[in-house]
C-alpha positions, 0 to 999 in steps of 0.5 A, a space after each residue: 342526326 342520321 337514323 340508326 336504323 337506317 345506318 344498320 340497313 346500310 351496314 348489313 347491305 355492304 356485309 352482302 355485298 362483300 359475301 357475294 363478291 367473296 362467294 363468286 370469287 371463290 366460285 370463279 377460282 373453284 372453275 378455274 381450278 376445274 379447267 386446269 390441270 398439270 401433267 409433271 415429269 414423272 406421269 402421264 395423263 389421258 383426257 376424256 370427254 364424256 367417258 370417250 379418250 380423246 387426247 393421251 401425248 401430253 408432254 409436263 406442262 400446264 393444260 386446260 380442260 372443261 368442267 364436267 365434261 373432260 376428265 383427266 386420268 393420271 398415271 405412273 411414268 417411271 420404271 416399275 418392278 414386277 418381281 415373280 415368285 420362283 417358278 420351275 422350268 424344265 431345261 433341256 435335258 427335262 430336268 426341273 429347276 427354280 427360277 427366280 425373276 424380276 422384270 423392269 418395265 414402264 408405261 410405253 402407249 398410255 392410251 394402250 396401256 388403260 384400254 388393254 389393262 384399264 389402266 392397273 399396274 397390279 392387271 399389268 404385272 399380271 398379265 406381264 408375269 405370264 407372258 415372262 413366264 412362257 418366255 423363259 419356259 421357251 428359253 430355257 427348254 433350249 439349254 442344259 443345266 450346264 449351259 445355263 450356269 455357265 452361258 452369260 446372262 445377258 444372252 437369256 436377257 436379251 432373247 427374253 426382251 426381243 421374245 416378249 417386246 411385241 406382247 408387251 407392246 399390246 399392252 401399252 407396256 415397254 419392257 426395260 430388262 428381265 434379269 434371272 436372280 438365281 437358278 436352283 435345282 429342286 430338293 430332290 434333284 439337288 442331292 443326286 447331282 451333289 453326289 454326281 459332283 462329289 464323285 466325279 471330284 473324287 475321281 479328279 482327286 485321285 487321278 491326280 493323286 496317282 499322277 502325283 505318285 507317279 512323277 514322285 515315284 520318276 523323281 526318287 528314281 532319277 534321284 537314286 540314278 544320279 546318287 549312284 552316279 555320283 558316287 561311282 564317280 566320286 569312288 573313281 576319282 578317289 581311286 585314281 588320286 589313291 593311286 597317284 598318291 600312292 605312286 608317289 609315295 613309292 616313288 618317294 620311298 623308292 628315293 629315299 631308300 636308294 639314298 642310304 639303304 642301311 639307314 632306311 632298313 634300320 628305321 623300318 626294322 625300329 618301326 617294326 618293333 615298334 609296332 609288335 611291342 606296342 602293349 605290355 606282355 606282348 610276345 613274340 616267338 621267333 627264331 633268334 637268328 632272324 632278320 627280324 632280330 639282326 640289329 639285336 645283334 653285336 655288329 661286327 
């Protein structure tokens, strides 16, 4: 039989044996681990050797390194956003106003970029914020507040991009737009322009209301002309059909009178009585041997 002892003494060594090789395996991947590092889509990296750059154009892949005297520095690629507290500008005319500001920019030269701001955004956005600031002072010294509002904002844009394009270069920045938010005009300078605009819209108010009684005043005019005319015309051509048709009932009368003048005399002088005794109590004084009376007479 073997000895216990001795089967222990073996056991133990394999359980050594096993720890070391688990040990320098954990220390061989430790190492590996240490030589390797990545580089994704959305960064970039500098490698440094002994505190000195010595490689910045990594592109995404898998690269190697050496332990303990390459370190790799990783930073953001992607488009950042510097937004500016609002800020007052004088415009041409030396007026104030508030200006309110974003800037989209990125990382352009990453060795640049961490040997002029050391690599911080946050150093990056402050250095940025000035060199915007002077851009739009400059810009918006050139204009007036109307042609600030009514000038297209891509025009401010792209001046500020070119103006600012060579400064932002120096600092490893790539400027990717600037946009102006909203243009507002201080407080106190608000209320005197509001009252300008309400009283020069006033005065548009009432040149137009005046224009409006004017034309009002021209078609009641016309209006009246033409009534007038209307009716001059009417009453003429009532007055000459008036006159044609009394010519005719003359001529008519005349006809029928010619046909039989006792008969035609009878009925007037019946139309006549008729008429002068219409009422009750109507009287008549006249002398008895008038014509009027003549078929009261016996006829002989």
């Amino acid at each position: 039989m073997s000895d216990p002892l001795l089967v222990v003494v073996m056991i133990e060594d394999v359980k050594m044996s096993q720890n070391k090789i688990l040990v320098t395996l954990g220390v061989l991947v430790t190492l590996l681990m240490m030589c390797v590092f990545t580089v994704s889509q959305t960064e970039k990296a500098i490698k440094f050797q002994l505190g000195e750059i010595v490689k910045s154009d990594y592109t995404p892949g898998l690269y190697f390194k050496l332990p303990f005297i390459n370190n790799v520095k990783k930073f953001d690629s992607r488009i950042l956003t510097m937004d500016s507290k609002p800020e007052r500008f004088l415009t041409a005319e030396k007026k104030n106003v508030i200006v309110d500001s974003f800037v989209k920019w990125r990382i352009g030269d990453v060795n640049t970029f961490y040997t002029a701001v050391a690599g911080d955004p946050m150093q990056a956005n402050i250095r940025l914020d000035q060199v915007i600031k002077d851009a739009l002072r400059s810009e918006f010294s050139k204009r007036e507040i109307k042609q600030l509002v009514s000038t297209d904002r891509g025009m401010i844009r792209d001046a500020l991009v070119k103006n600012t394009a060579l400064i932002a270069k120096s600092l490893g920045v790539e400027i990717i737009d600037v946009q102006v938010k909203r243009i507002d005009l201080p407080s106190e300078v608000s209320a005197s322009v509001f009252s300008r605009m309400e009283a020069e819209r006033e005065r548009v108010a009432r040149e137009f209301r005046s224009q409006g009684s004017e034309a009002a005043e021209r078609i009641r005019a016309d209006a009246d002309k033409q009534r007038e005319i209307i009716l001059a015309n009417a009453y003429r051509d009532a007055e000459i059909l008036k006159g044609d048709g009394d010519a005719k009932s003359a001529g008519i009368y005349a006809e029928a009178y010619g046909k039989d003048v006792e008969f035609f005399s009878f009925y007037r002088s019946l139309n006549a009585y008729k008429q002068a005794f219409k009422h009750p109590g109507d009287m008549m004084v006249l002398d008895p041997d008038s014509d009027f009376f003549k078929y009261f007479k016996k006829q002989k």
